[in-house]
Residue, then its C-alpha position, 0 to 999 in steps of 0.5 A: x506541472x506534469x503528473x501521471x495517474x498511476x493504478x495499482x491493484x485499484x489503488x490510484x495515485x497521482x505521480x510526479x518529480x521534483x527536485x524540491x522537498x517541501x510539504x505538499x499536504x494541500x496539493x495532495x487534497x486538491x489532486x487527489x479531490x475525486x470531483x474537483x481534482x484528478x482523483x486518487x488514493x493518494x501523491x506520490x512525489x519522487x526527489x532525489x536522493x544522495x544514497x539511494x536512487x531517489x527518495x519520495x514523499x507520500x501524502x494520503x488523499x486528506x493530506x496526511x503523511x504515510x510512511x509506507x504504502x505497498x501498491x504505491x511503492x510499485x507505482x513509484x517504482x514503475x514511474x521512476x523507471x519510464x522517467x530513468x530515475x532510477x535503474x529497474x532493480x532499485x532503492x528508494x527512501x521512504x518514512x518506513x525505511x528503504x525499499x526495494x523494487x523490480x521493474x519487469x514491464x508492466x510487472x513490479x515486485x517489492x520488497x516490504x519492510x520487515x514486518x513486526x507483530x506489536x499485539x496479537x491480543x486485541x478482542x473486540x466486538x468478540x473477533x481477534x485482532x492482532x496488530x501488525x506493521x508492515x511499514x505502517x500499522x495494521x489491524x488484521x482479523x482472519x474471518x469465515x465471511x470475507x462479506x462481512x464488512x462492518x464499515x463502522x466498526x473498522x471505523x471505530x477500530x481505526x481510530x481507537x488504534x490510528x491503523x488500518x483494518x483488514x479482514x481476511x479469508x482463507x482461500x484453500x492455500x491463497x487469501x481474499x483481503x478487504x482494508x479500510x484505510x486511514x487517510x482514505x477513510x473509507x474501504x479502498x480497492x486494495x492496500x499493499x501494506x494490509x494484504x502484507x500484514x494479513x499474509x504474515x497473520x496467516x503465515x505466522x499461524x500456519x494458514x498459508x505456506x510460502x508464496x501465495x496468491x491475495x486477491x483485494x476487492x479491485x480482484x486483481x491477483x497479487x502475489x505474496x511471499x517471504x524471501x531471507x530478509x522480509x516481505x515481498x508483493x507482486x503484481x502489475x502496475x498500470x499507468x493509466x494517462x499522462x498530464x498537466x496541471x496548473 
């Protein structure tokens, strides 16, 4: 079976195509195990779709099943354009909803699914919270101290409401982002799906105007805005080797 690696702002995932829908949750364990198998955040498999271009199936690095998932979405976007799996202004099918995706060489652009704010109430630990879904839940709490990352206590945040959790920093116009993710379970060097909720916190609040830059803590520069419909998340996508597993 050929794969791809694919980086995207840090986050890493392991590509390939199959004309087969079917659970792959072990599979993900085994590619994704950073000693035993290739390494990644997470498997992206690309199937076909009768509406859209094609549809995918996400799979965390435990095994666990995502809805969404931002840098991946411009990883996948990027393979399936190198294989012509899809025309570079695509759509694609993911638990989320369908997503669309720009191919400009090694830059991707993707459009999110439309954010909604579920709770902007949450105190905990005496910080405010507001939960937030950009295709899958986030936590998002805008800090002073983008180095203060108590990773027990996102832990336990985690798991109290089965998100993600984000800090972030105001930057003058632009945000600095650090995520714990679940499925990971551990900080990771980038979430697209959690530097969109901290944007639209920021946004909604009047921290930040329009198109902004968002750094996570891989410091690449991702770029964030709002378009007539929803979120939309920049940046460069790298495909880091080809090759085969049995």
């Amino acid at each position: 079976m050929k794969i791809e690696k694919y980086s995207a702002s840090g986050n890493d995932f392991v590509i390939f195509h199959s004309d087969i829908k079917e659970d792959r949750s072990e599979l993900a364990k085994d590619l994704c195990h950073r000693q035993n198998g290739v390494g990644a955040d997470g498997l992206i498999v690309v199937i076909p779709h009768n509406e859209y271009d094609f549809e995918w199936q996400f799979y965390n690095s435990d095994g666990s099943t995502a809805e969404m998932c931002g840098n991946g979405s411009r990883a996948c976007a990027h393979y399936a354009y190198k294989y012509d799996l899809a025309p570079k202004n695509m759509s694609f099918l993911t638990e989320a909803g369908v997503i669309s995706a720009e191919v400009d060489g090694d830059i991707v652009q993707s459009e999110l699914t439309p954010p909604e704010i579920i709770d902007k109430s949450i105190e905990f630990n005496s910080k405010s919270w507001w939960l937030i879904n950009t295709g899958v839940p986030h936590l998002v709490h805008i800090t002073d101290n983008i180095k203060e990352f108590d990773i027990e206590e996102l832990r336990e945040l985690r798991y109290k409401y089965n998100a993600n959790v984000n800090i972030t920093s105001v930057d003058g116009k632009n945000l600095h982002v650090r995520t714990y993710e679940r499925g990971v379970e551990a900080e990771t060097l980038a979430c697209g799906t959690g530097m969109a909720a901290c944007y639209y916190r920021a946004l909604t609040e009047g921290k930040v105007n329009g198109s902004i830059e968002v750094y996570p803590t891989s410091g690449e520069t991702l770029y964030l805005g709002m378009n007539e419909k929803t979120i939309t998340f920049k940046g460069k996508v790298k495909n880091t080797f080809s090759t085969n597993w049995e």
